[in-house]
Backbone atoms as SQL, in Angstrom:
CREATE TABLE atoms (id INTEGER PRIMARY KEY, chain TEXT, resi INTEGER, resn TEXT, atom TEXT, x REAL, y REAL, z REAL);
INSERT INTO atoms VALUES
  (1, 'A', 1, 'UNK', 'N', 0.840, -1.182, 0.000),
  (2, 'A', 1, 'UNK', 'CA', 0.000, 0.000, 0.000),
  (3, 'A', 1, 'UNK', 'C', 0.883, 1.243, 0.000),
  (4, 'A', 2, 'UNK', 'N', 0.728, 2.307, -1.011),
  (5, 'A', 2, 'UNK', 'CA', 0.879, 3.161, -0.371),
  (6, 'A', 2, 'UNK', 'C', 0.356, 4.279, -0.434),
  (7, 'A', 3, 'UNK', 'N', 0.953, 4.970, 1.169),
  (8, 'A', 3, 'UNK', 'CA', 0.247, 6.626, 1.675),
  (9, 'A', 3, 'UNK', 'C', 0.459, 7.898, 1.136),
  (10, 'A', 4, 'UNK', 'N', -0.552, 8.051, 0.598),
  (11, 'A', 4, 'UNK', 'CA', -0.377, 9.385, 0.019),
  (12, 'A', 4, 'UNK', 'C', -1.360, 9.538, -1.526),
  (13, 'A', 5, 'UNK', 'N', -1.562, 8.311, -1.974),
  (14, 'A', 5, 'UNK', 'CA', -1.943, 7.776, -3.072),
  (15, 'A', 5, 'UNK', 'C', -3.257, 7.982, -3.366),
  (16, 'A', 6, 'UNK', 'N', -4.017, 7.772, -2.159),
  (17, 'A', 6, 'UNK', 'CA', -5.539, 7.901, -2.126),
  (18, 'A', 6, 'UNK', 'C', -6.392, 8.649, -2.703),
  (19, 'A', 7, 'UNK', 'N', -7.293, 7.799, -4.096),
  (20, 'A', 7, 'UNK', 'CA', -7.996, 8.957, -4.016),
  (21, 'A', 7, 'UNK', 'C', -7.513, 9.221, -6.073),
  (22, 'A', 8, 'UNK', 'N', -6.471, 8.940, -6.067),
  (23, 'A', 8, 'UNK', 'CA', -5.713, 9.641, -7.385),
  (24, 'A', 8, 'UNK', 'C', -5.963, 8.571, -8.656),
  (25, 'A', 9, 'UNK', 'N', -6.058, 9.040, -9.530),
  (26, 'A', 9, 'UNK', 'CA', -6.044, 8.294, -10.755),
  (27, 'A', 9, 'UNK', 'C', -4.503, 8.279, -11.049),
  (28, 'A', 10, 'UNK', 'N', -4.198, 7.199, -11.863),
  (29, 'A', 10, 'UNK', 'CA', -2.876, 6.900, -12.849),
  (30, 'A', 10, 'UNK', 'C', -2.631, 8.584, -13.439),
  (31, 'A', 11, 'UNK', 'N', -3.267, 9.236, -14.146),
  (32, 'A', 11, 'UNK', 'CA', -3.208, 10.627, -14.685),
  (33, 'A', 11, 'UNK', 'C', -3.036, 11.571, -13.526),
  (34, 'A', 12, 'UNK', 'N', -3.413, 11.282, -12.605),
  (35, 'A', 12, 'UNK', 'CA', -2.795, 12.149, -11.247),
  (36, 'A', 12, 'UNK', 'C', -1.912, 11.990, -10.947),
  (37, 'A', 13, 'UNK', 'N', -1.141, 11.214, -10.836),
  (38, 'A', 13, 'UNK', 'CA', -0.001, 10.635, -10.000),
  (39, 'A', 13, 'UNK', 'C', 0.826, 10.863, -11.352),
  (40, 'A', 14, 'UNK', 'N', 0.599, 10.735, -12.911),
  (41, 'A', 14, 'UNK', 'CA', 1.606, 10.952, -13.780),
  (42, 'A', 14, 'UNK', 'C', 2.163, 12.481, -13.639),
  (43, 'A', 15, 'UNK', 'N', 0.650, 13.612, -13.603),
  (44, 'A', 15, 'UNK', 'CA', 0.692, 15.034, -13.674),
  (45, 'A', 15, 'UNK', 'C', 1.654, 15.162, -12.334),
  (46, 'A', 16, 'UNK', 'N', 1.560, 14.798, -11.295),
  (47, 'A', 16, 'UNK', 'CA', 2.111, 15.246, -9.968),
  (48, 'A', 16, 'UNK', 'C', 3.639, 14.679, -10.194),
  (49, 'A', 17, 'UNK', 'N', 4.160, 13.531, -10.738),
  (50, 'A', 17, 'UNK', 'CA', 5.227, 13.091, -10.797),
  (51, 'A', 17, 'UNK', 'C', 6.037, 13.889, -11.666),
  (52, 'A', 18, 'UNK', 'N', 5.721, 14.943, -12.780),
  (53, 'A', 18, 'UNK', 'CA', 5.940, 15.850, -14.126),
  (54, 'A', 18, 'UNK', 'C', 6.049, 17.312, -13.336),
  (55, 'A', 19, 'UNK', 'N', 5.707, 17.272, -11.934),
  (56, 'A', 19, 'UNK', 'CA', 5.414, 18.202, -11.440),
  (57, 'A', 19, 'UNK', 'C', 6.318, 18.549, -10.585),
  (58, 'A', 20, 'UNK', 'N', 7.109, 17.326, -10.232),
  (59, 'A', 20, 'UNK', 'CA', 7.925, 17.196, -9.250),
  (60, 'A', 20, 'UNK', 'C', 7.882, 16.123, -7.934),
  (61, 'A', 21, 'UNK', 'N', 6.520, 15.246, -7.932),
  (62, 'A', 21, 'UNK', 'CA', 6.135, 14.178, -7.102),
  (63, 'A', 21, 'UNK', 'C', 6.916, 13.623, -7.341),
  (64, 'A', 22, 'UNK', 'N', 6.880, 12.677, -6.200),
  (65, 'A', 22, 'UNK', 'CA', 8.084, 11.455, -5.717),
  (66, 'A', 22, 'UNK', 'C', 7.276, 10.079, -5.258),
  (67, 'A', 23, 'UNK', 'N', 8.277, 9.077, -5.223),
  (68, 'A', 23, 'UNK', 'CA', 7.763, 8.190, -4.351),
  (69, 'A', 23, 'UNK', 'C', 8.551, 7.464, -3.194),
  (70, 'A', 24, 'UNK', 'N', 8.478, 8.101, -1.983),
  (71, 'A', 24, 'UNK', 'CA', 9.666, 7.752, -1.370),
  (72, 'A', 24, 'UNK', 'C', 9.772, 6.709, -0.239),
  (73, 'A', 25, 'UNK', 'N', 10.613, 6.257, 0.118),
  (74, 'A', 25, 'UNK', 'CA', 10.586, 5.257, 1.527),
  (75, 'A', 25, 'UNK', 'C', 11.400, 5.869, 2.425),
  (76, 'A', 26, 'UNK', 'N', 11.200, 5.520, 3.813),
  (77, 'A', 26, 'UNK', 'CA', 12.056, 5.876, 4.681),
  (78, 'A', 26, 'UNK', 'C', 12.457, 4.729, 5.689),
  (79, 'A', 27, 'UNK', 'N', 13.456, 5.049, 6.052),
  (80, 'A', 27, 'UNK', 'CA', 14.678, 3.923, 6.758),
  (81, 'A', 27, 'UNK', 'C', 14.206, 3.961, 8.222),
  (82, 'A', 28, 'UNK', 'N', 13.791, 2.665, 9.179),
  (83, 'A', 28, 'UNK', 'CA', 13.616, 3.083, 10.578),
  (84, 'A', 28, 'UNK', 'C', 14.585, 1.851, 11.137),
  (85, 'A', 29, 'UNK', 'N', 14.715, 2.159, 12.550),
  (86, 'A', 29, 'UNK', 'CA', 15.906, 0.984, 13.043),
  (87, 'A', 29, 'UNK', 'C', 15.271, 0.509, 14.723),
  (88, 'A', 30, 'UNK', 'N', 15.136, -0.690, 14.784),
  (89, 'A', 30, 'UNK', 'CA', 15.219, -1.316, 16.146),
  (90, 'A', 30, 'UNK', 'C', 16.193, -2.217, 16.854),
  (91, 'A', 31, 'UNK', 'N', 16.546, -1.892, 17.727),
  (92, 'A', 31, 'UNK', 'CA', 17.439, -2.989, 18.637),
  (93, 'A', 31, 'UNK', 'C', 16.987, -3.415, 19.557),
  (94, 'A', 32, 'UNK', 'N', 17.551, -4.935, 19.768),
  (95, 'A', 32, 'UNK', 'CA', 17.022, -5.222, 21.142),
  (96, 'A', 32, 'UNK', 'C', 18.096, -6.157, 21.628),
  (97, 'A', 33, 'UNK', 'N', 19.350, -5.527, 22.391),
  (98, 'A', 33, 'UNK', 'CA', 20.646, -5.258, 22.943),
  (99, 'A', 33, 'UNK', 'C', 21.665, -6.496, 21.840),
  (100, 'A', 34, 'UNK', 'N', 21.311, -7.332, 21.219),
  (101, 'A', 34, 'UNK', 'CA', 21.939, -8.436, 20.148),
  (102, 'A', 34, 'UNK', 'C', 21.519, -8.070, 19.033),
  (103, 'A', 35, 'UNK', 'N', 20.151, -7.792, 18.982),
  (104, 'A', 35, 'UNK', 'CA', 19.511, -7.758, 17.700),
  (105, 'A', 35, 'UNK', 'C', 18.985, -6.570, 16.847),
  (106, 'A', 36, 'UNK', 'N', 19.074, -6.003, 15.611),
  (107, 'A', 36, 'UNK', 'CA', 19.274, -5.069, 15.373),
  (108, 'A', 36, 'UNK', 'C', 18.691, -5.154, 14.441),
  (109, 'A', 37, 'UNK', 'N', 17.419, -4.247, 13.912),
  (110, 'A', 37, 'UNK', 'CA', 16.675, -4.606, 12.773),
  (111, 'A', 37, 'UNK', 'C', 16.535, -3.435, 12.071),
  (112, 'A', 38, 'UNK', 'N', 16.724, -3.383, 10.692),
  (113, 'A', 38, 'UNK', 'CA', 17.594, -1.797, 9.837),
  (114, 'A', 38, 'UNK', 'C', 16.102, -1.868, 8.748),
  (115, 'A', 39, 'UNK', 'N', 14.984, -1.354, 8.762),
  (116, 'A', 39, 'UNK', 'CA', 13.674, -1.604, 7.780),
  (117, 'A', 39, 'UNK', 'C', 13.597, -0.449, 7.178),
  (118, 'A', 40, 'UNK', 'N', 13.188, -1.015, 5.494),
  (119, 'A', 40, 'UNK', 'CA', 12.129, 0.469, 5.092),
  (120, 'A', 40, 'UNK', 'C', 11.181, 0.467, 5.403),
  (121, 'A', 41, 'UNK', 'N', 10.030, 1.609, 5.560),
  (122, 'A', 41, 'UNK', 'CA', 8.529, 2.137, 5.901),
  (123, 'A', 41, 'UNK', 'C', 7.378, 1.302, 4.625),
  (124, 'A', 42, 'UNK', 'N', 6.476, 1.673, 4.403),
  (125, 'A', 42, 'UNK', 'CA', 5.967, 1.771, 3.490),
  (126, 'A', 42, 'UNK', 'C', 6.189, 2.651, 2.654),
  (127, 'A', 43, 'UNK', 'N', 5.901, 2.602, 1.293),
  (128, 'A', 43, 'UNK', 'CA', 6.060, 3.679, 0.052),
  (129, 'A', 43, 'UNK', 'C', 5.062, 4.789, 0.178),
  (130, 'A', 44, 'UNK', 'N', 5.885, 6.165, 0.562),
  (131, 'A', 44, 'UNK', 'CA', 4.616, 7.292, 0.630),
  (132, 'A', 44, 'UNK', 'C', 4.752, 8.099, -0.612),
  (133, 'A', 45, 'UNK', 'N', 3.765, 8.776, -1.070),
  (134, 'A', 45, 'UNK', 'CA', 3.384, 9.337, -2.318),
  (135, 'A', 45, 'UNK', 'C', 4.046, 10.900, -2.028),
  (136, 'A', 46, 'UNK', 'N', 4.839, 11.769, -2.246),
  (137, 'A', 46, 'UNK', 'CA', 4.821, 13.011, -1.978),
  (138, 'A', 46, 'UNK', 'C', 4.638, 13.564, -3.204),
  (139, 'A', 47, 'UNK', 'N', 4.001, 14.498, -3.215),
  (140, 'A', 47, 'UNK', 'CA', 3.333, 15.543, -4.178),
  (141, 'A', 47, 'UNK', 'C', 4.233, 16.682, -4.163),
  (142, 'A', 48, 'UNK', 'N', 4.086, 17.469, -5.328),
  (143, 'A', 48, 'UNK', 'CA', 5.174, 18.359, -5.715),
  (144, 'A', 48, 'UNK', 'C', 4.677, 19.390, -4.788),
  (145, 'A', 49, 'UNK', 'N', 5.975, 19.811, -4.481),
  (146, 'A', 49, 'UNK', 'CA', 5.972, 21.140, -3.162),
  (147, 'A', 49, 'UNK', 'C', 5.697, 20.860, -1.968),
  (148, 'A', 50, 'UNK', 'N', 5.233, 19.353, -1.606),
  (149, 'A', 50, 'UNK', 'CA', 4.972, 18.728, -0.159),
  (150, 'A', 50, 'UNK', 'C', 6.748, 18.272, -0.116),
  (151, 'A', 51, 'UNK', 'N', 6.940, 18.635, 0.944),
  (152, 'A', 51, 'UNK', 'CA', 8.158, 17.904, 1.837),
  (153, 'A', 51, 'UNK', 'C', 8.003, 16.486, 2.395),
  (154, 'A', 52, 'UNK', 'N', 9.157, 16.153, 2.863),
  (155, 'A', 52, 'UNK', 'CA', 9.094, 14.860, 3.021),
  (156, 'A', 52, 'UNK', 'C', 9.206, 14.653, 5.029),
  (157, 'A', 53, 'UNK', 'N', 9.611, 15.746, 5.412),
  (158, 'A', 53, 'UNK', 'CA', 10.424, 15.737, 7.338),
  (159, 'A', 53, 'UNK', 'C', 8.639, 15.193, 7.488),
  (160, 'A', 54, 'UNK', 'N', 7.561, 15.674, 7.503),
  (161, 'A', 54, 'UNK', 'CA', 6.371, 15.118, 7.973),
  (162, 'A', 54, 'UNK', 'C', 6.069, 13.677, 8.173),
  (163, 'A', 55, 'UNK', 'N', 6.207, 13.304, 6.477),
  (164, 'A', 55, 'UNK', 'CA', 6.136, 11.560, 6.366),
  (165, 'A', 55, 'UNK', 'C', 7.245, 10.750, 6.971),
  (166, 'A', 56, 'UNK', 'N', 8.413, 11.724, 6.893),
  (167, 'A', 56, 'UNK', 'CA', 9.937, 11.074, 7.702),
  (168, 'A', 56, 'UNK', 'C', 9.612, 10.650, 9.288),
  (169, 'A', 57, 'UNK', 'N', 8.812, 11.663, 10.017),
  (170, 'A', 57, 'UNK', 'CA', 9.152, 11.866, 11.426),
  (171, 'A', 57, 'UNK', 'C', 8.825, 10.719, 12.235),
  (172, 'A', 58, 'UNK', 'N', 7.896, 10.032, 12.075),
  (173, 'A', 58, 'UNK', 'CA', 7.575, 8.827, 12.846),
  (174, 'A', 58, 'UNK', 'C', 8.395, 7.866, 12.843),
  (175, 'A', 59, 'UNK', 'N', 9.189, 7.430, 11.696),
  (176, 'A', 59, 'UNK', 'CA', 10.406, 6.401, 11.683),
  (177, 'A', 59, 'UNK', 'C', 11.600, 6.984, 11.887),
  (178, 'A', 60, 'UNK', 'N', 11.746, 8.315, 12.007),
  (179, 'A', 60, 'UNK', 'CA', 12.805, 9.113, 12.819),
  (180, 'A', 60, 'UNK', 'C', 13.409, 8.956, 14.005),
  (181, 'A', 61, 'UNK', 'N', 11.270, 9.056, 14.741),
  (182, 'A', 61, 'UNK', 'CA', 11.515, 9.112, 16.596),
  (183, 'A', 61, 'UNK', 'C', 11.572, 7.804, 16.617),
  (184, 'A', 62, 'UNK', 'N', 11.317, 6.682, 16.043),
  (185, 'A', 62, 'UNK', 'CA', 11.236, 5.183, 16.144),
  (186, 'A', 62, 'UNK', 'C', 12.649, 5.230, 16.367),
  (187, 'A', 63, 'UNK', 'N', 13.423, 5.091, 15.691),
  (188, 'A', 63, 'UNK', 'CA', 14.922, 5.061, 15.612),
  (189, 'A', 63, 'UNK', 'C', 15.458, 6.123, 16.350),
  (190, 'A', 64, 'UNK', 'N', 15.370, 6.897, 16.969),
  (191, 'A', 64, 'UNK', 'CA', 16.142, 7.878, 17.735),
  (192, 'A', 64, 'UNK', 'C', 15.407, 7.122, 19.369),
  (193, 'A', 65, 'UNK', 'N', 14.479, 6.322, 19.163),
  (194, 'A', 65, 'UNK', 'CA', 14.064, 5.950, 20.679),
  (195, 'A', 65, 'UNK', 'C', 14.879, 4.281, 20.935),
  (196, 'A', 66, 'UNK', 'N', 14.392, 3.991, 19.582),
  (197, 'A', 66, 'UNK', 'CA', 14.254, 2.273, 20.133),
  (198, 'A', 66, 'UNK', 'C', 15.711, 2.003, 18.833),
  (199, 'A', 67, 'UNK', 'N', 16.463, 2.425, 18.449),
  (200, 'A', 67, 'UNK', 'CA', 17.420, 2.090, 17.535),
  (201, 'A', 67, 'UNK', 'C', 19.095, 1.722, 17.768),
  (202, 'A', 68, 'UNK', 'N', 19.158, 2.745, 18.916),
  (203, 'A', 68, 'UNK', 'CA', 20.391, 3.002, 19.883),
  (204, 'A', 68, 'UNK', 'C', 20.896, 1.639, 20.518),
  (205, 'A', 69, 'UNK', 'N', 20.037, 0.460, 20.545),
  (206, 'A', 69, 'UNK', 'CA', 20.175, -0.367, 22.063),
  (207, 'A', 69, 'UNK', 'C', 20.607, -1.518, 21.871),
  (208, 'A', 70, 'UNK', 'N', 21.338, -1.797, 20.356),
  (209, 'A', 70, 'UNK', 'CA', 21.680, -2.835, 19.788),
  (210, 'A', 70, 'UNK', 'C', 23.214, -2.569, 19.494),
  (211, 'A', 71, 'UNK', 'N', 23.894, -3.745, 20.170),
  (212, 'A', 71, 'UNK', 'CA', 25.383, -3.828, 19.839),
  (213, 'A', 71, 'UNK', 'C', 25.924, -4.645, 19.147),
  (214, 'A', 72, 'UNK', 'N', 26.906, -4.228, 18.079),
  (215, 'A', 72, 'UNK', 'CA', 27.505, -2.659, 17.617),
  (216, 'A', 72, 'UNK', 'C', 26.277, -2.114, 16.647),
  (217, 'A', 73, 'UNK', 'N', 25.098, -2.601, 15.382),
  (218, 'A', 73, 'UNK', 'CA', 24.970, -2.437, 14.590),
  (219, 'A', 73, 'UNK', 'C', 23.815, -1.171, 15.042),
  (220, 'A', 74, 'UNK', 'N', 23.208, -1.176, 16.041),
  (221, 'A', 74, 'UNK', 'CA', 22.148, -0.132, 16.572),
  (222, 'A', 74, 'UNK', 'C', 22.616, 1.073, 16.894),
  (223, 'A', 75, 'UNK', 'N', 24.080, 1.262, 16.343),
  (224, 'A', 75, 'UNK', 'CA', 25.093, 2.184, 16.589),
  (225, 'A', 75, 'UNK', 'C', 25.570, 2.588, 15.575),
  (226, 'A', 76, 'UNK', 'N', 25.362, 1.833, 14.359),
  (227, 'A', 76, 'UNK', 'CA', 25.981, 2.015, 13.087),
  (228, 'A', 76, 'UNK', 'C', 24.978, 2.639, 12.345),
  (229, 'A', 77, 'UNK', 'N', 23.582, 1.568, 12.152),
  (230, 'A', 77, 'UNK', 'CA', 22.519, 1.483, 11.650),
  (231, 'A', 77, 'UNK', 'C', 21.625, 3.225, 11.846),
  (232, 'A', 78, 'UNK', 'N', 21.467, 3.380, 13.652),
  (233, 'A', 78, 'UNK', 'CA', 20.677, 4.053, 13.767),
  (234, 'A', 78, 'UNK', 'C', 20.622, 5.751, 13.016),
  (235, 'A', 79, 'UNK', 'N', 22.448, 6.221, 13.124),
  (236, 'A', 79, 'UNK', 'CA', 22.778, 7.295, 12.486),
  (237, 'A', 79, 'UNK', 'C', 22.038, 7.515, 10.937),
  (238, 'A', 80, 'UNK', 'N', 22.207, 6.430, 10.517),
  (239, 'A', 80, 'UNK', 'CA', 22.157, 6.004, 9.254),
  (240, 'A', 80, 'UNK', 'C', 20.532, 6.523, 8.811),
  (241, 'A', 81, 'UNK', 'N', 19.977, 5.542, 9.284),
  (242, 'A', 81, 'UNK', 'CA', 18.353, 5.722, 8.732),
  (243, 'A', 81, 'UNK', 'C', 18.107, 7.564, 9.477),
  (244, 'A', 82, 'UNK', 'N', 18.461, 7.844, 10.713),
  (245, 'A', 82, 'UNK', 'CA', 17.888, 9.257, 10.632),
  (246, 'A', 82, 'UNK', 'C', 18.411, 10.536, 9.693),
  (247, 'A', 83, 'UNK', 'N', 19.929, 10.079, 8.874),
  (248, 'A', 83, 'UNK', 'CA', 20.227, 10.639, 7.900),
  (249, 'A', 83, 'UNK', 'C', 19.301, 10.473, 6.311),
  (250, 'A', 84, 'UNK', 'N', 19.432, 9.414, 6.381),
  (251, 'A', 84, 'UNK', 'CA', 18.583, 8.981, 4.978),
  (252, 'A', 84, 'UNK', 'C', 16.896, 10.012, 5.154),
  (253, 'A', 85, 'UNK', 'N', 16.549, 9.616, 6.137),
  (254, 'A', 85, 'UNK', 'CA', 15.185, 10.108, 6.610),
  (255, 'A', 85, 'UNK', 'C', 15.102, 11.653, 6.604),
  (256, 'A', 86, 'UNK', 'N', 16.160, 11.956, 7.527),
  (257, 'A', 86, 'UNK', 'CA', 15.850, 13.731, 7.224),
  (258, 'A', 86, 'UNK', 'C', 16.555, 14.280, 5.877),
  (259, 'A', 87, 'UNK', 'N', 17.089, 13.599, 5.316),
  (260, 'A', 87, 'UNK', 'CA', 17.792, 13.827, 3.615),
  (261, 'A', 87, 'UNK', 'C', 16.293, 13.849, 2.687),
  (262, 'A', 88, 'UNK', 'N', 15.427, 13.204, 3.080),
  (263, 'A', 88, 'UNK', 'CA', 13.961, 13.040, 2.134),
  (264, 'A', 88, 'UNK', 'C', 14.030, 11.898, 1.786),
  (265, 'A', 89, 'UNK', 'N', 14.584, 10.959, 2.736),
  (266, 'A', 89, 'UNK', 'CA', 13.893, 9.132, 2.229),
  (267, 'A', 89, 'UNK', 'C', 14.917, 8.699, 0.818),
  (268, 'A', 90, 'UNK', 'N', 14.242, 7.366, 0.781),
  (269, 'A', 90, 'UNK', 'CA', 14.961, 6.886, -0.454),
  (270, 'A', 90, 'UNK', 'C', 14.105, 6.927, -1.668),
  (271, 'A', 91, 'UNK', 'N', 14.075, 7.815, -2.963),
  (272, 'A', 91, 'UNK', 'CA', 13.785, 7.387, -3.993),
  (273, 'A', 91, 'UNK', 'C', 13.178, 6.814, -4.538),
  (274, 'A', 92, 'UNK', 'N', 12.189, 6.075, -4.711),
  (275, 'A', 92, 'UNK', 'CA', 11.794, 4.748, -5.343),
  (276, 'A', 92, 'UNK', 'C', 10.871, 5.106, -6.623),
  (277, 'A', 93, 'UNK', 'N', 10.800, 6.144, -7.230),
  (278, 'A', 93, 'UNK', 'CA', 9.780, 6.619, -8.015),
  (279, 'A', 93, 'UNK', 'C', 9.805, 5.783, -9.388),
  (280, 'A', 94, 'UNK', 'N', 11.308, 5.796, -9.768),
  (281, 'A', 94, 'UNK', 'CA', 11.333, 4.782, -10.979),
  (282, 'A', 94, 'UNK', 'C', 10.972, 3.769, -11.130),
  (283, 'A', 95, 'UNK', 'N', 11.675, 2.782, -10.076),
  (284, 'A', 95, 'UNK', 'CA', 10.803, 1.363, -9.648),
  (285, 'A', 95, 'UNK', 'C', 9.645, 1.347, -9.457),
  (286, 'A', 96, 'UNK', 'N', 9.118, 2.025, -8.587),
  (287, 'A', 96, 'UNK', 'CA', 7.588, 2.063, -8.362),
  (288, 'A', 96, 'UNK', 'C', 6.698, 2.047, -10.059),
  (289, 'A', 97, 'UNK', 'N', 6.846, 3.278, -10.786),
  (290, 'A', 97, 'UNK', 'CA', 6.727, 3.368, -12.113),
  (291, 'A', 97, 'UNK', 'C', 6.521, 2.285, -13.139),
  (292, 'A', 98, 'UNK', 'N', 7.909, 1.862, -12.924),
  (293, 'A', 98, 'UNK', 'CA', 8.074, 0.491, -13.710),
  (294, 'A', 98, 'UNK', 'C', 6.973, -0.608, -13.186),
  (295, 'A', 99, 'UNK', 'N', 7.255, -0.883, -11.536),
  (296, 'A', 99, 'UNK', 'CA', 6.423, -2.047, -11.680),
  (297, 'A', 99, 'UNK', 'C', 4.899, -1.348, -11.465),
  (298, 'A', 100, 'UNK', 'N', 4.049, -0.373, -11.650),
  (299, 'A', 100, 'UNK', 'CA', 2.902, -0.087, -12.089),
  (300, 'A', 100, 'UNK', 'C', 2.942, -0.234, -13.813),
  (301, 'A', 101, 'UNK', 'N', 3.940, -0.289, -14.261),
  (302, 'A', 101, 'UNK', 'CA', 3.701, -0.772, -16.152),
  (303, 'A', 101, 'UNK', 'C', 4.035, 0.815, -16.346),
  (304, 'A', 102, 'UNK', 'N', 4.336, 2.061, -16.020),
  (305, 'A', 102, 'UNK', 'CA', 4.087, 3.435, -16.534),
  (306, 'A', 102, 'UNK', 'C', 5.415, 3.417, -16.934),
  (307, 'A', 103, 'UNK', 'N', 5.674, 4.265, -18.184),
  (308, 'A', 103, 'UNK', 'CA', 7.297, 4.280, -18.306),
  (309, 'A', 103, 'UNK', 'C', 7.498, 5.686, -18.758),
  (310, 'A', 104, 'UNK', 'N', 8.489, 6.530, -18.747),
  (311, 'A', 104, 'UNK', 'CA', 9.047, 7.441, -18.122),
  (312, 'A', 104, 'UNK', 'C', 9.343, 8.497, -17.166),
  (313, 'A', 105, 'UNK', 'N', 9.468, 7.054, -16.174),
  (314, 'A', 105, 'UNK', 'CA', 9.380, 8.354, -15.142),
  (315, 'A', 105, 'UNK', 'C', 10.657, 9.233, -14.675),
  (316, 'A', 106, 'UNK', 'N', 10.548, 10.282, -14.384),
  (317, 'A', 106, 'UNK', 'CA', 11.308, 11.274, -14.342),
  (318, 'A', 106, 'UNK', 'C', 12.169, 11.731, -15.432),
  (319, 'A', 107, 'UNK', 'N', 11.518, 11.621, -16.605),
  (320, 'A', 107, 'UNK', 'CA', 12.131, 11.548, -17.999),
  (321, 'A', 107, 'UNK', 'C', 11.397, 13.020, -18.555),
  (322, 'A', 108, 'UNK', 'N', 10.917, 13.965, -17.691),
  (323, 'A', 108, 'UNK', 'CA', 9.718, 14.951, -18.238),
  (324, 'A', 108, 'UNK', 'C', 8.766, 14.431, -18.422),
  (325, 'A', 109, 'UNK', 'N', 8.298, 13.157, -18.469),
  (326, 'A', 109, 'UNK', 'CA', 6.914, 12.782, -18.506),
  (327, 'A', 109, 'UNK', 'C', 5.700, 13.147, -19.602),
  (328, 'A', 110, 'UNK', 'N', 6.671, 14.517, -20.373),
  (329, 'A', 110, 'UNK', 'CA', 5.733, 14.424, -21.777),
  (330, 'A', 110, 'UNK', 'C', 5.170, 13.537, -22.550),
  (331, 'A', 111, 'UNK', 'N', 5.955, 12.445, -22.473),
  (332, 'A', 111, 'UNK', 'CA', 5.356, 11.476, -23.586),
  (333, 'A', 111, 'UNK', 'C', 4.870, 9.549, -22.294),
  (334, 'A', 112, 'UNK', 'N', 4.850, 10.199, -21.159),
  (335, 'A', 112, 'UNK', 'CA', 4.393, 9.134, -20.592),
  (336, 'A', 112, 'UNK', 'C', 3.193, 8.203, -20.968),
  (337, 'A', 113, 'UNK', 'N', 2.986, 7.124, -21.037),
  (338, 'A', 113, 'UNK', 'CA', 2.273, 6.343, -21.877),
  (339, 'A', 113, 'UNK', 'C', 1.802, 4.920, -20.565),
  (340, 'A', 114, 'UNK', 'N', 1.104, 4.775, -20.289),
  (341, 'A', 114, 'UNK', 'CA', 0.073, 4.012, -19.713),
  (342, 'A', 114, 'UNK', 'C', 0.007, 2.868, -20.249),
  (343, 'A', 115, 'UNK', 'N', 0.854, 1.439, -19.886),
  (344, 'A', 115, 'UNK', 'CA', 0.650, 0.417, -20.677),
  (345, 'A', 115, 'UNK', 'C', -0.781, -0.387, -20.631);
């Protein structure tokens, strides 16, 4: 699933992606003092001129609370995802694209075509 999506036709999400929309994930981290678990979020939809620190913040405080408590990697890991996260997530717009069948994305989108 993903948040942000709701609601939009394929022609929405092409116009918003031409617009500057994204599709991004964000990095969260848990430890539990051995065990150390490094996850992406779900895929959120950001729309052109929406920021990303909003959709970031919950897997932020996840990892700034519960990320720390794992040795060594909850130490390595945790820096990590709250960088990726307040940087604006990871990317995924192309992939996403592709596996919906749509092809050019982030190509200007003029000639985007709907398989």
């Amino acid at each position: 699933m993903v948040k942000g999506i709701e609601g939009l036709t394929v022609e929405q999400v092409q116009e918003e992606i031409s617009r500057g929309g994204k599709f991004v994930h964000f990095t969260y981290c848990m430890s539990f003092l051995i065990i150390t678990l490094k996850r992406p979020s779900e895929v959120h939809f950001i729309r052109a001129g929406q920021g990303t620190f909003g959709a970031s913040l919950p897997y932020t405080i996840l990892s700034l609370f519960l990320g720390w408590w794992g040795f060594p990697w909850g130490l390595i890991y945790t820096p990590m995802a709250i960088i990726t996260n307040l940087s604006g997530g990871t990317d995924v717009t192309a992939l996403f694209m592709n596996q919906l069948g749509i092809s050019g994305a982030r190509q200007g989108l003029a000639d985007v075509q709907v398989k």
